[in-house]
N, C-alpha and C positions, 0 to 999 in steps of 0.2 A: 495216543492222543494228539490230534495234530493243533498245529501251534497258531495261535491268534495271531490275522494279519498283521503288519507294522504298523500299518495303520489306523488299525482298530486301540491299539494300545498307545499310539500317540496322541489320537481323540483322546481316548481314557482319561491320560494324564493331563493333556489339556480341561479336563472337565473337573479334576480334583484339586489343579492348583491353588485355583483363586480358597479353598477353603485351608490346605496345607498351609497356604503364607496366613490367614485370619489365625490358625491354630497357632502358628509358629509368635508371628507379634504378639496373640493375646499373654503368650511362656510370657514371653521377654517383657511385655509393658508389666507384668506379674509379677513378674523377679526384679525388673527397675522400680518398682514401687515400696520392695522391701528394703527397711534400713540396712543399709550394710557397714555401720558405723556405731559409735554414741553419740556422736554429734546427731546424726541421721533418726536416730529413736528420740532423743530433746525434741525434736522437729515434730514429729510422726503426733508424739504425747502431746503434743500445745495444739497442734493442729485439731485433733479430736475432739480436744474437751474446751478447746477457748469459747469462753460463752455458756458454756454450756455445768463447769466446775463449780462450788458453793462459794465465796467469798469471806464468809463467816461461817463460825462452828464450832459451838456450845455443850460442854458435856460433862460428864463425873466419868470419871473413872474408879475401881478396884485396882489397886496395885499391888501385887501378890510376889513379897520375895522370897528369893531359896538359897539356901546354902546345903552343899552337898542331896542337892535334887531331893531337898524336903523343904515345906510350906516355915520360913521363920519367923516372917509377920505378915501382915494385911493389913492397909490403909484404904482411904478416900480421898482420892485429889477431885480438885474440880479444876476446867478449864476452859478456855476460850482462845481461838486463834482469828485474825484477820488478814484478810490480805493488804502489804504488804509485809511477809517476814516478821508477823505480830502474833508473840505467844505469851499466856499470862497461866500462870501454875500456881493452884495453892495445893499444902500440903496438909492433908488433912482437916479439910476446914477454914475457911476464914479468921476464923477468930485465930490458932495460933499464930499468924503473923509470919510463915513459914514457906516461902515459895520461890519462885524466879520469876523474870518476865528478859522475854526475847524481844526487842525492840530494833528493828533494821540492825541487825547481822549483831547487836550488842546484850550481850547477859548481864544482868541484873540477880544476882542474889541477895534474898531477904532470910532473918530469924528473929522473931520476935518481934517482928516488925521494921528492925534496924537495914539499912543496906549493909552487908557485910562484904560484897566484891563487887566486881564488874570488870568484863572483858570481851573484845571483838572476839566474837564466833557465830559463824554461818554452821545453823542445823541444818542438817544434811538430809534429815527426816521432813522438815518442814518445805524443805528447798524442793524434795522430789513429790512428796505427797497432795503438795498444796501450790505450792509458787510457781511450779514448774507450767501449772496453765493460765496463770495471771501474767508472770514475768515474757518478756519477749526471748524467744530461743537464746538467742547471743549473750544474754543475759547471764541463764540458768549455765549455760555451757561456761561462760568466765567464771562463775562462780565454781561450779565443777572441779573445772580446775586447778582454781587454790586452794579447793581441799585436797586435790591430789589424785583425783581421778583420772586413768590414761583414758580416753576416749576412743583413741585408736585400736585399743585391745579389745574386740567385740567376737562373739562366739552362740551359740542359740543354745536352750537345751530346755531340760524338764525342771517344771518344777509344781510338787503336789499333784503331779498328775495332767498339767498344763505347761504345752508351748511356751517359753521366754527367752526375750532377748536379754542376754548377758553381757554387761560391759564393765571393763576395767581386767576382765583378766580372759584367755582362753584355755587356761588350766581350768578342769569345772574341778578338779580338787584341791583348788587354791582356797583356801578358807582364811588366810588373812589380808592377800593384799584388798584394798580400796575398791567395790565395787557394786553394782548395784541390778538389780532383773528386775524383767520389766514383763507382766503377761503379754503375750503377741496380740492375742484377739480384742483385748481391752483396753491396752496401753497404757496402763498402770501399774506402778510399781509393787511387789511383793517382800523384796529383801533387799538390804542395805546392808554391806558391810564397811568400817571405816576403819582405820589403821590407827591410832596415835600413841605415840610414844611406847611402841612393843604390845598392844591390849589390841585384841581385834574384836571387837561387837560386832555383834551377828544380829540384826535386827529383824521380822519376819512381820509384815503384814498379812493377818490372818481375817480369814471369814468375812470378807465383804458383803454388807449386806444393803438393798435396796431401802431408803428410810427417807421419806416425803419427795420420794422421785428422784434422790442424792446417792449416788455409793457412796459406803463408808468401810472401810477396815474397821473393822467392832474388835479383833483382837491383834495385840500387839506383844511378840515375843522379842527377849531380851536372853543376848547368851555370850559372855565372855569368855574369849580364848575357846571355847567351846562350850560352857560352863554355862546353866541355865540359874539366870540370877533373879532377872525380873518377869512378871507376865500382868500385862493390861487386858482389862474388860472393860468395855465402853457402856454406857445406860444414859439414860437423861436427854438424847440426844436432842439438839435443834439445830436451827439454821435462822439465826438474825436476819433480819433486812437491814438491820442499822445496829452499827454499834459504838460505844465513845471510845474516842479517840485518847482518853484521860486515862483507859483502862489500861492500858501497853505506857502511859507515863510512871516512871520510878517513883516519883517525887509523888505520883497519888494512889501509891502500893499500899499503903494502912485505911485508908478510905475507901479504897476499892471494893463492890462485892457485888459484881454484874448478876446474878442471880437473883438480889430482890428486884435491879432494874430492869429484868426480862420477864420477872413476873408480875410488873403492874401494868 
């Protein structure tokens, strides 16, 4: 076989460069675009959905406990969350008087209507699921961090079948330290795990479903040390345009009951 001129193969390659370098940058502007961080995925998730997340959101829950992986009871909470860092929980009902409210980073427990504590703590559920597209990145990321999240420790992997970014650990069989996956293609979170005082909750956002043009995670698993304690179902769901601001106040937790005022 005789061998193509010098010159024919110099042309050649002169005629393939200019698309070798397009292929080459299009890699690289590809891979520069992927978080390589957790600071990097805070960024990615706000950028995506700013604007575009619910601000409000109205719902009941079933909340289904176990002990030794059998059903021990079954309630009905109802709740409502706003943005900012605004959760209001009743337990079982209004009327028993039985709930919490999350009011900027601060808990509020109630029984029987009385306040029984209160304490600074940022939910870590609430801060990724919800805040994380209202708050500005620098925000969510200081907050992160005084829960204890390493941001630096970032890793990819599966999860249910789906691409996620993993941060807080690059062990993927680390099941207790502090850390949180994110779906790649959606940019929202699936699990949470947080660390305090030796107990690692295992939190799993399940079943997102499409609900007046809104994802919502509709189910929410719950698992101690590995141990499946709680499991949430969502129904009722809505999306306020307006909500009071009285609702997330302590002091109007026994008058409180956003649900006849979404229904008039």
């Amino acid at each position: 076989m005789k061998k193509a001129p010098s010159n024919l193969i110099h042309f050649a390659l002169y005629l393939l460069l200019p698309f070798l370098t397009l292929s080459c940058t299009h890699n690289m502007n590809q891979t520069a675009s992927q978080p390589q961080n957790g600071q990097q995925v805070i960024e990615a998730m706000h950028a995506r959905w700013q604007d575009k997340w619910y601000p409000n959101f109205a719902f009941d829950q079933k909340a289904i406990f176990y002990e030794n992986n059998q059903v021990s009871r079954e309630e009905v909470w109802q709740e409502i969350y706003s943005y900012p860092a605004n959760l209001h929980i009743r337990f079982d009902g209004f009327e028993t008087g039985n709930g919490v409210i999350y009011n900027q980073d601060t808990v509020y427990t109630f029984k029987e209507g009385k306040q029984v504590s209160k304490q600074y703590s940022i939910h870590p559920l609430v801060l990724l699921s919800f805040d994380v597209y209202f708050y500005s990145p620098a925000t969510t990321i200081s907050k992160l961090q005084e829960l204890n999240y390493d941001l630096s420790q970032f890793t990819e992997s599966t999860w249910q079948g789906r691409k996620v970014y993993v941060v807080g650990t690059t062990n993927l069989s680390d099941n207790t330290s502090s850390q949180f996956w994110v779906d790649k293609e959606n940019l929202w979170v699936v699990r949470i795990i947080t660390n305090n005082k030796g107990v690692a909750r295992d939190v799993e956002m399940n079943q997102y479903q499409q609900i007046d043009g809104y994802w919502v995670a509709t189910e929410i698993v719950f698992k101690n040390n590995g141990k499946l304690f709680l499991r949430e179902e969502y129904y009722n769901i809505s999306f306020p345009k307006e909500v009071n601001q009285e609702w997330f106040d302590p002091q109007q937790f026994s008058t409180t009951n956003w649900q006849k005022s979404l229904q008039e």
